[in-house]
C-alpha positions as CSV (number, residue, x, y, z in Angstrom):
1,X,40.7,-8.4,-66.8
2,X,43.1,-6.8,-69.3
3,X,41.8,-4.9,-72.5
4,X,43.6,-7.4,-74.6
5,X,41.6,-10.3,-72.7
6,X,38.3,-8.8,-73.4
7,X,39.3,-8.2,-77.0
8,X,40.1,-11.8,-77.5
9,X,36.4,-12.6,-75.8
10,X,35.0,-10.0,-78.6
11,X,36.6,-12.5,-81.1
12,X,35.3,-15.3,-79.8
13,X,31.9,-14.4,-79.8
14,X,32.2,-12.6,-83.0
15,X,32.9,-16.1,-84.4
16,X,30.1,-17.6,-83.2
17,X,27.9,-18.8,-86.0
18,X,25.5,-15.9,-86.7
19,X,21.6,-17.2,-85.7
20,X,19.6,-14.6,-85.5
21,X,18.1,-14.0,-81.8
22,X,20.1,-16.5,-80.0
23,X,19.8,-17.4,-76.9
24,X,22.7,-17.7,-73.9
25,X,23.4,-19.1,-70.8
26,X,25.5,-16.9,-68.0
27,X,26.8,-18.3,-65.0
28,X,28.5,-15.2,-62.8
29,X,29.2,-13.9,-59.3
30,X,30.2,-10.9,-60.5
31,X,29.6,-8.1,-63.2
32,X,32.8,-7.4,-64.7
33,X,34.5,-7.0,-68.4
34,X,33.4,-10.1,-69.7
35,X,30.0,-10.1,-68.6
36,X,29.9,-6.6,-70.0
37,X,31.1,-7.6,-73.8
38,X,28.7,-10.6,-74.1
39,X,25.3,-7.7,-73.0
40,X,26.9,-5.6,-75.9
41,X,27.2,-8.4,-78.4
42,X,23.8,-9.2,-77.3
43,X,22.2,-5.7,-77.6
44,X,24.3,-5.3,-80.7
45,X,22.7,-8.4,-82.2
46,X,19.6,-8.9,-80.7
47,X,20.7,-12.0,-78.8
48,X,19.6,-13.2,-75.2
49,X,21.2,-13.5,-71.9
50,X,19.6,-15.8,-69.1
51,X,22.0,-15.3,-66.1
52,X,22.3,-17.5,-62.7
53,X,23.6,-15.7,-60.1
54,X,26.5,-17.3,-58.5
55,X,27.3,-16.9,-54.8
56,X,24.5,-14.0,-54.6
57,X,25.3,-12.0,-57.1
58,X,22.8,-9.0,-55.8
59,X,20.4,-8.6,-58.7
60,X,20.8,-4.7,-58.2
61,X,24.1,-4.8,-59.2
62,X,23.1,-5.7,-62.7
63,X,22.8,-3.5,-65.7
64,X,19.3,-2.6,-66.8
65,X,18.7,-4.4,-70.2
66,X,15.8,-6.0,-71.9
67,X,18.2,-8.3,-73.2
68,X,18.5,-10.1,-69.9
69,X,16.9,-12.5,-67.6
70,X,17.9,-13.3,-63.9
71,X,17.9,-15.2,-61.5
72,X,19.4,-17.1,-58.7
73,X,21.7,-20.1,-58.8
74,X,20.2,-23.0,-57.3
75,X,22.6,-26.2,-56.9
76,X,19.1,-28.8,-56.3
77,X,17.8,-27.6,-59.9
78,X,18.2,-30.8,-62.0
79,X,19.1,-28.9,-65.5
80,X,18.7,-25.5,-67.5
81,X,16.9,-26.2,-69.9
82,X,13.6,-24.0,-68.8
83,X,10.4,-24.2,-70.2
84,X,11.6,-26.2,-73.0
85,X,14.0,-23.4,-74.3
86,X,17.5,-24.1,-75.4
87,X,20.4,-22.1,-75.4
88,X,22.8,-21.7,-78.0
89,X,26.1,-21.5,-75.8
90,X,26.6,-21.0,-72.5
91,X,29.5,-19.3,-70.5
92,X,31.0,-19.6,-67.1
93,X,33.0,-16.4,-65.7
94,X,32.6,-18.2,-62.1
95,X,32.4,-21.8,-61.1
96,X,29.5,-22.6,-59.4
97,X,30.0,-24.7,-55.9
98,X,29.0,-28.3,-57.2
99,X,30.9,-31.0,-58.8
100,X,32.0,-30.5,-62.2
101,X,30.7,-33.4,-63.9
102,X,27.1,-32.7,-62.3
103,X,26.8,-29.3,-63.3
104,X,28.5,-30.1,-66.8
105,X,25.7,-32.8,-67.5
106,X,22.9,-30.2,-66.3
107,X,24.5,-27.3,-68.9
108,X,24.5,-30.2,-71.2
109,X,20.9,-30.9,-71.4
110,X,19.9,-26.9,-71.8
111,X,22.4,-26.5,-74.8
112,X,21.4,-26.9,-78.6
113,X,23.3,-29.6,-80.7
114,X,26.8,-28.4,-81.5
115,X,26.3,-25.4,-79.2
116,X,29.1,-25.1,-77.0
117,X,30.4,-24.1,-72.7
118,X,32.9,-21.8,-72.3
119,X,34.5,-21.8,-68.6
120,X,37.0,-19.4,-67.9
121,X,39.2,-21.0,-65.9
122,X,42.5,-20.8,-64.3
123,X,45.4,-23.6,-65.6
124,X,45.7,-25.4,-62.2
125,X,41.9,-26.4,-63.0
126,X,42.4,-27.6,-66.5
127,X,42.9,-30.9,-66.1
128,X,40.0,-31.8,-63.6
129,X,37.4,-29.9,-66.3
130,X,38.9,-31.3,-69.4
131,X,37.8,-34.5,-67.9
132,X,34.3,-33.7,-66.8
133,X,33.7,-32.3,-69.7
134,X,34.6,-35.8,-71.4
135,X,32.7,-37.7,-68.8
136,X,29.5,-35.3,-69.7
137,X,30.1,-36.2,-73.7
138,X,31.1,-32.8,-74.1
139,X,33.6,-33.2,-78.1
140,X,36.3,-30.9,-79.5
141,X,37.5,-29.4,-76.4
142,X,39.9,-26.5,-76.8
143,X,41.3,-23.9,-74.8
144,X,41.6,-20.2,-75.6
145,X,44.3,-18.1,-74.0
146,X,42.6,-14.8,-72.1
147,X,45.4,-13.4,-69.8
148,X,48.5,-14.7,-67.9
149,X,46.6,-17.8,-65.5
150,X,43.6,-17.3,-66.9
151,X,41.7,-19.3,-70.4
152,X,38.3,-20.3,-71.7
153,X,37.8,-23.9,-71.9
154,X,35.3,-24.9,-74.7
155,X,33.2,-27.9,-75.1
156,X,30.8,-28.7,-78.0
157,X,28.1,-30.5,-77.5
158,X,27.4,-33.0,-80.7
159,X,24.5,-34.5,-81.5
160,X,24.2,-38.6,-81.1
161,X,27.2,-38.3,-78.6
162,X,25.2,-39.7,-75.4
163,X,23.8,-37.0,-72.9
164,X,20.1,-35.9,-73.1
């Protein structure tokens, strides 16, 4: 991931509206740039970071923080919204191994009213997640240009527009 790619994703999360303590979801199989900015922004602004692991993502390969939680991705677990809690925005730096619809409903039901999904993505897989996003009453999609192939698809999730 480029430095100007990484800068953008400070932008983005810059622009997110300022709550204080907010919570987000991480999807990831590995611990690279991006992963890195959002645990600064997060230490920076006393925000929180509930990661699955993707594909085994060793939990020793993660950074020592107080600012995260772990644990492993399970594809049989019906929704994140744990204990009641949910998250302000969730991101996906790696797409977990189920269908996109199913696991966009299951985000949909752990994320606050207008919070939002971010997958990054490559272009050739546009399409099929613009539409399961629709189909999972995910609004207001947009894409954000990271680097060459690569973007962030964003979905809001609106309150009233079906779901749980």
């Amino acid at each position: 991931m480029n430095r100007e790619a990484v800068g953008t994703f400070r932008r983005l999360l810059e622009s997110l509206h300022p709550y204080p303590r907010m919570q987000f979801l991480l999807f990831a199989k590995n611990w690279g740039a991006l992963e890195e900015e959002l645990l600064r922004y997060c230490e920076a602004e006393d925000h929180s970071i509930l990661l699955y692991r993707l594909e085994g993502l060793p939990a020793e390969d993660l950074p020592e923080s107080e600012r995260i939680r772990q644990r492993p991705y399970r594809i049989d677990q019906p929704r994140y919204n744990l204990q009641g809690k949910l998250y302000n925005h969730a991101f996906v730096t790696a797409l977990p191994p189920e269908a996109p619809v199913d696991f966009a409903r299951k985000v949909y039901t752990g994320i606050v009213n207008a919070g939002g999904l971010y997958l990054l993505l490559e272009r050739k897989d546009l399409e099929a997640w613009e539409a399961a996003l629709a189909e999972a009453n995910y609004v207001a999609t947009s894409t954000i240009d990271l680097s060459g192939d690569l973007l962030l698809l964003h979905g809001r999730k609106m309150h009233g527009w079906g779901g749980s």
